[in-house]
Structures are given as structure tokens and as C-alpha cells.
C-alpha positions as CSV (number, residue, x, y, z in Angstrom):
1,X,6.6,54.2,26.7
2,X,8.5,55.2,29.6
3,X,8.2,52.1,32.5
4,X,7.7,55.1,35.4
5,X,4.8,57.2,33.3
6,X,1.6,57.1,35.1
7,X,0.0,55.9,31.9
8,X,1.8,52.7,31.6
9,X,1.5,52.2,35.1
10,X,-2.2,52.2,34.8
11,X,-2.2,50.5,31.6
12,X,-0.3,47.5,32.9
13,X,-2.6,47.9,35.9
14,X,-6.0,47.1,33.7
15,X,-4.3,44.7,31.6
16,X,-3.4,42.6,34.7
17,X,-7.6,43.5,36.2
18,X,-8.6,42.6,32.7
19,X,-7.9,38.8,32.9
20,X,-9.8,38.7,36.4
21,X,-12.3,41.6,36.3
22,X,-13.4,40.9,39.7
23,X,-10.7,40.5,41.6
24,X,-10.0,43.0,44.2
25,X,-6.0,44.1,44.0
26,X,-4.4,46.2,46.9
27,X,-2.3,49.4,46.2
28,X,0.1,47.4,47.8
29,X,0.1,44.5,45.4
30,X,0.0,46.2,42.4
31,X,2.8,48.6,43.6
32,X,5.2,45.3,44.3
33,X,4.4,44.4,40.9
34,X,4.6,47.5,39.1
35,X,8.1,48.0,41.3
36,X,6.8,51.5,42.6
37,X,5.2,53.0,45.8
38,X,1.8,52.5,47.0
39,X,1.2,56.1,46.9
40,X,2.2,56.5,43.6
41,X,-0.3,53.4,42.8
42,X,-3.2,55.4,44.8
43,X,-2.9,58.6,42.9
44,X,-2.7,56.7,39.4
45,X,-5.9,54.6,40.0
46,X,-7.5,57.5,41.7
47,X,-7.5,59.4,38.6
48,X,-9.0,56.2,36.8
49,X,-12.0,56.0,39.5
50,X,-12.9,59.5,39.1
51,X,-13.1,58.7,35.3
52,X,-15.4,55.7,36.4
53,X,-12.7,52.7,35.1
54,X,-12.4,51.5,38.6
55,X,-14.0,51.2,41.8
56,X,-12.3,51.3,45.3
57,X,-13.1,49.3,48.6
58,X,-12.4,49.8,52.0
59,X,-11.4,47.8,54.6
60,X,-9.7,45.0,55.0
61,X,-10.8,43.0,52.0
62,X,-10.5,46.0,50.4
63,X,-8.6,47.1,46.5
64,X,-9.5,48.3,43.3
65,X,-11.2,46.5,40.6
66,X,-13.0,47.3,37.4
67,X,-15.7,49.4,37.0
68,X,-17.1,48.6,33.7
69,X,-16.3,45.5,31.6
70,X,-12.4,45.3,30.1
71,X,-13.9,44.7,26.9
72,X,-15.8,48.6,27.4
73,X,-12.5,49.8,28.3
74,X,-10.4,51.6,25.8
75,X,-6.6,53.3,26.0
76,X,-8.6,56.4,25.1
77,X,-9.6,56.1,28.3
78,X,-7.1,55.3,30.2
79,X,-5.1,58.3,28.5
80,X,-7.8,60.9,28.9
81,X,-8.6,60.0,32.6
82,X,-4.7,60.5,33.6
83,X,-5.1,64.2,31.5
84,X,-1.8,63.5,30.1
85,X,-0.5,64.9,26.8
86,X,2.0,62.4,25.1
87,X,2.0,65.7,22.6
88,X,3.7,68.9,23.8
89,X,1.0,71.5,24.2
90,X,1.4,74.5,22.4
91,X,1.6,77.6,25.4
92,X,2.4,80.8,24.7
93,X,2.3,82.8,27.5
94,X,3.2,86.0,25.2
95,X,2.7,86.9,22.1
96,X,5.7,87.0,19.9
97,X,6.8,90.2,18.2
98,X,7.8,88.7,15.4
99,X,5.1,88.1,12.6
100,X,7.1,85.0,11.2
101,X,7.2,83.6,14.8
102,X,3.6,84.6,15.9
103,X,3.0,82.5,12.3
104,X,5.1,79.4,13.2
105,X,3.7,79.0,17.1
106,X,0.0,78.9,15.1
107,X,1.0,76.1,12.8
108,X,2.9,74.5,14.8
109,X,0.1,74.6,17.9
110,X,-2.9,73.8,15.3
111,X,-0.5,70.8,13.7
112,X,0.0,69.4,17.1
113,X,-3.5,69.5,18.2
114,X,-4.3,67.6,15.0
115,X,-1.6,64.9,16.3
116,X,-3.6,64.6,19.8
117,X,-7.0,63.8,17.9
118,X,-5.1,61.5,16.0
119,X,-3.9,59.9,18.7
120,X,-6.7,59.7,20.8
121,X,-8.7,58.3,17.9
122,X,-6.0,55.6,17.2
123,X,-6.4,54.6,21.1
124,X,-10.0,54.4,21.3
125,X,-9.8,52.0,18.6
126,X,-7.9,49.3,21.2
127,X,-9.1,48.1,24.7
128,X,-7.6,46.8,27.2
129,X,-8.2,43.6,26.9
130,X,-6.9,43.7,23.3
131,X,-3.7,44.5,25.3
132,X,-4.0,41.5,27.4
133,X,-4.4,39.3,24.5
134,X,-1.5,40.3,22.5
């Protein structure tokens, strides 16, 4: 997995908040860790608090941490909370003229939705303190 995906930023980012669940990290830490930009870290773990993985605080003592127990939390998640697709979706923004063609994007768009479920399945079967512990 690519080090600069949002996904493996926010996966390293629960793995780290699954060994102290409590613990209140800053943007700004997890950024210096992660080597990226605050912003970048704020977006990310935006996404994971409107999914209801994290919580945020304000003010000075303020960060992210946890929203439900690690042990509740599974890549599943994580992975449908960013709405990424590790799959290519299938678009077709016309319809092909060619029978063969309008035959093959079906297939091919039906065998790669089957790969998604697949995948999703396989990561709800891992949290993220699984992660941590291997």
C-alpha cells in the first residue's frame, strides 16, 4: 500500500491510538509522525469522525482519539469511511456501439464489483488492533 494513500495514513493513525485508546494526539503530532501536513492529517481523520471511529477536541488540550473501542474497529471501516476504491470502478459514461464491447465493460464491471465485496469482507474480518499486534 502506497505510504501517501489516505488509507494507510489513517490506518497507521488507529494502530498507533489503538495501543493508548485514550490518549488525545494533535494533527500536528500525528502529521510529524506520519511525515505529512497537518492539513492532510485533518481531512483524513475528518472523514474517520464523520464515520464515528474518532472523536475530536478543541482547544488547547485538544486532538483526536478513538470513538469506539480498537477492538470494535475493523479495516472495513476504516476503508469505507475514506470512500475509497482500491478496485477501479467500472464508469461508462457512454454506451459502446460495439455489442462485444458493451458485453466486456458488463463483465468486467460485475467481476470487479465482486472483487470489492471480496475485499471488504476480507477487511472486516481484521481490526485494528489485530494490526497493532502483528
Amino acid at each position: 500500500m502506497k505510504r501517501n494513500s489516505r488509507l494507510s495514513l489513517a490506518l497507521h493513525t488507529l494502530g498507533h491510538m489503538a495501543g493508548e485508546p485514550q490518549r488525545v494526539r494533535t494533527s500536528s503530532d500525528i502529521a510529524a509522525h506520519a511525515g505529512t501536513n497537518p492539513v492532510v492529517v485533518r481531512r483524513v481523520l475528518g472523514r474517520l469522525k464523520d464515520a464515528g471511529l474518532l472523536l475530536s477536541e478543541k482547544g488547547h488540550a485538544g486532538g483526536w482519539r478513538l470513538a469506539r473501542p480498537p477492538e470494535s474497529i475493523t479495516l472495513a471501516d476504516v476503508y469505507l469511511a475514506l470512500d475509497e476504491s482500491l478496485v477501479a470502478p467500472a464508469t461508462e459514461t457512454e454506451v459502446p456501439a460495439c455489442s462485444v464491447e458493451h458485453a466486456l465493460h458488463r463483465r468486467v464491471a460485475g467481476v470487479l464489483e465482486d472483487v470489492e465485496k471480496s475485499l471488504i469482507r476480507r477487511l472486516s474480518e481484521t481490526t485494528i488492533v489485530e494490526v497493532r499486534e502483528s
